[in-house]
C-alpha positions as CSV (number, residue, x, y, z in Angstrom):
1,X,258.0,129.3,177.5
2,X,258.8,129.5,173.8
3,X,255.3,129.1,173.2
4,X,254.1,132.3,175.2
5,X,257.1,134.4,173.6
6,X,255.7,133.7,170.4
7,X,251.9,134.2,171.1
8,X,252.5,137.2,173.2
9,X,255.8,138.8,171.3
10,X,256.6,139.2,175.1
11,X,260.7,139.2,174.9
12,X,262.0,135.8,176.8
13,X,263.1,137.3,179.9
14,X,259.7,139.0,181.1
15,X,258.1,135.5,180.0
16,X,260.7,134.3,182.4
17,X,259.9,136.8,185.4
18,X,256.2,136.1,185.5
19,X,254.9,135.7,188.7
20,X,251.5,133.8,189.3
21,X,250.2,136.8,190.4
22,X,251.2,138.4,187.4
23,X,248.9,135.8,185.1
24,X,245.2,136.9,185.5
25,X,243.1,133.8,183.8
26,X,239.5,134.9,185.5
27,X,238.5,137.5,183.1
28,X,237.0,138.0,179.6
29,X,240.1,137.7,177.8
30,X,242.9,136.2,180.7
31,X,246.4,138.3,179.9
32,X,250.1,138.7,181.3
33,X,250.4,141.7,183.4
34,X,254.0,142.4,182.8
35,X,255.4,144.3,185.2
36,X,258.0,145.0,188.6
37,X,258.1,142.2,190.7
38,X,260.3,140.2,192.8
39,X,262.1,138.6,190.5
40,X,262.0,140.9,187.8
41,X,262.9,144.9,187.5
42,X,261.3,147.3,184.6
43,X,263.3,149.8,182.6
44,X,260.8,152.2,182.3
45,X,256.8,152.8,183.3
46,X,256.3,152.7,179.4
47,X,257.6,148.6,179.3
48,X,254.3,147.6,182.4
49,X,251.6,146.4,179.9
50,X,248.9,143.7,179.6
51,X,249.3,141.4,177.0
52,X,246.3,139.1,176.2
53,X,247.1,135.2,176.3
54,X,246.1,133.4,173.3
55,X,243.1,131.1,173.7
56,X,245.6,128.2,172.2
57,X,248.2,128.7,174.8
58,X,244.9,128.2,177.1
59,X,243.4,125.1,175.3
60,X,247.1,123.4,175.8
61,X,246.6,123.4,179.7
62,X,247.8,126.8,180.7
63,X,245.2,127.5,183.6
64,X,246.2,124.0,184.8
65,X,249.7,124.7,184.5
66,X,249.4,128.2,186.6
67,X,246.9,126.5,189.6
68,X,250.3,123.6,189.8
């Protein structure tokens, strides 16, 4: 996790609410859709946003980690 909050400057707790359906890895550049979910509210529409994952935080196994 510390890894993603400081790739993505994503604050710690909507690293922590991801969802696997929130992680989109089969596109040109694979990003974290931050937004509502289940285990995770939003203060405001302005705070939903898509931030790119790093191509380092995928060469250390993320894709493997997410299909786990």
């Amino acid at each position: 996790m510390p890894l993603l909050v400081i790739s993505t400057l994503a604050r710690s707790d909507e690293i922590a609410g991801l969802a696997v359906p929130d992680v989109f890895l089969g596109c040109e550049v694979p990003y974290l859709h931050i937004r509502e979910n289940n285990l995770r509210r939003v203060k405001t529409i302005s705070w939903t946003r898509k931030v790119p994952i790093a191509k380092k935080i995928l060469d250390l196994g993320f894709r493997e980690y997410v299909a786990a």
